[in-house]
C-alpha positions in Angstrom: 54.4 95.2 -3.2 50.9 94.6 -3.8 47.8 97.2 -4.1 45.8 96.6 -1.7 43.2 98.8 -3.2 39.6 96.3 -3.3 38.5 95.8 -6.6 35.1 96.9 -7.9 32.1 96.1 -10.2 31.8 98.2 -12.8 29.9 98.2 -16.2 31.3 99.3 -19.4 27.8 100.4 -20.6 23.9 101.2 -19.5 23.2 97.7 -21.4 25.7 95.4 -20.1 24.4 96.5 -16.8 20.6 96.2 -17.6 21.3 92.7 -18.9 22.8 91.9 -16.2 20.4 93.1 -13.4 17.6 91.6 -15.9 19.3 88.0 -15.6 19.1 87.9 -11.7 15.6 89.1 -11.6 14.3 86.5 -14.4 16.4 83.7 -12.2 15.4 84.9 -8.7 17.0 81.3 -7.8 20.0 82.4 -8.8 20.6 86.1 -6.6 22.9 83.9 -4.3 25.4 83.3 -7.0 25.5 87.0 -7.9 26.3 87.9 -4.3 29.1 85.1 -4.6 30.2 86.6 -7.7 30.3 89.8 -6.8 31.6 89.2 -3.7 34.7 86.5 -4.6 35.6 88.6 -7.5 36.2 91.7 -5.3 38.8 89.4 -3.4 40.4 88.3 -6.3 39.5 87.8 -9.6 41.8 86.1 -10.9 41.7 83.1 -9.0 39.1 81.2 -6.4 40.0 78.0 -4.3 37.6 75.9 -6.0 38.9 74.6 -8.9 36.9 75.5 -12.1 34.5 78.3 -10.2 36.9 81.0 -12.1 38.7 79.6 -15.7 40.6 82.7 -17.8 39.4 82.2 -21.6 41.5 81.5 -24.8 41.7 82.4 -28.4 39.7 85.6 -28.7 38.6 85.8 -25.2 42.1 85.8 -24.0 42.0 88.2 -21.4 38.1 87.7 -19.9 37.5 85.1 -17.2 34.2 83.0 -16.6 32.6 82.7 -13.1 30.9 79.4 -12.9 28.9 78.8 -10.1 25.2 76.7 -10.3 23.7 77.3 -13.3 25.1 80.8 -14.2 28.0 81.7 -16.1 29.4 85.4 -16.0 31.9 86.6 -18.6 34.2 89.5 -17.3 37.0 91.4 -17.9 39.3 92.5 -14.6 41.7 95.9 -15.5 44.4 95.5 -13.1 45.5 99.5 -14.1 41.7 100.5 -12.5 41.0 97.8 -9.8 37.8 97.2 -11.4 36.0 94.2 -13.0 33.5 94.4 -16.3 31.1 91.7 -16.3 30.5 91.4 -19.7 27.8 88.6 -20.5 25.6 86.8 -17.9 23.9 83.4 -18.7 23.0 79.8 -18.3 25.5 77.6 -19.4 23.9 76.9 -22.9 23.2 80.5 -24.1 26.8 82.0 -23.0 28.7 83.1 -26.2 32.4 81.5 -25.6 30.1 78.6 -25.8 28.2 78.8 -28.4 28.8 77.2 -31.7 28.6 78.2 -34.9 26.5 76.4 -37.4 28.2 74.7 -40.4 27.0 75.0 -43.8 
């Protein structure tokens, strides 16, 4: 039988959370896409109706999902035992870490 229980935002750390509220306040354009983050993830964040809007991450992301919505990605982490989701890294689509590639020498 499934829980019921809604999930919730949550932060692992002061800085996670401060980087976080920092981002939407740099890109006040952008506040609607934390509401619809915020918001969709509660539902279910595992999956969204809109194909590519929430993609779980391989290799050694497995386990974190990206939110994709506008110009804004947000790396989380849902914990299925607490109900509650970790946003871990918020950006633009060219500074987000899964994405960014190493140099080679």
């Amino acid at each position: 039988m499934p829980d019921n229980t809604p999930w919730k935002i949550d932060f692992f750390d002061e800085e996670i959370k401060t980087e976080y509220e920092i981002y939407f306040k740099k890109h006040s354009d952008q506040k609607s896409v934390k509401m619809s983050f915020e918001k969709d993830v509660t539902i279910n964040p595992y999956y969204h109706p809109k194909p590519k809007r929430i993609i779980p991450l391989k290799g050694k992301y497995k386990g974190q999902y990206r939110y994709k919505k506008s110009d804004t990605r947000i790396i989380y982490q849902p914990d299925s035992a607490t109900q509650k989701i970790y946003p871990l890294e918020t950006g633009t689509a060219t500074n987000i870490s899964y994405k960014v590639k190493s140099k080679k020498k």
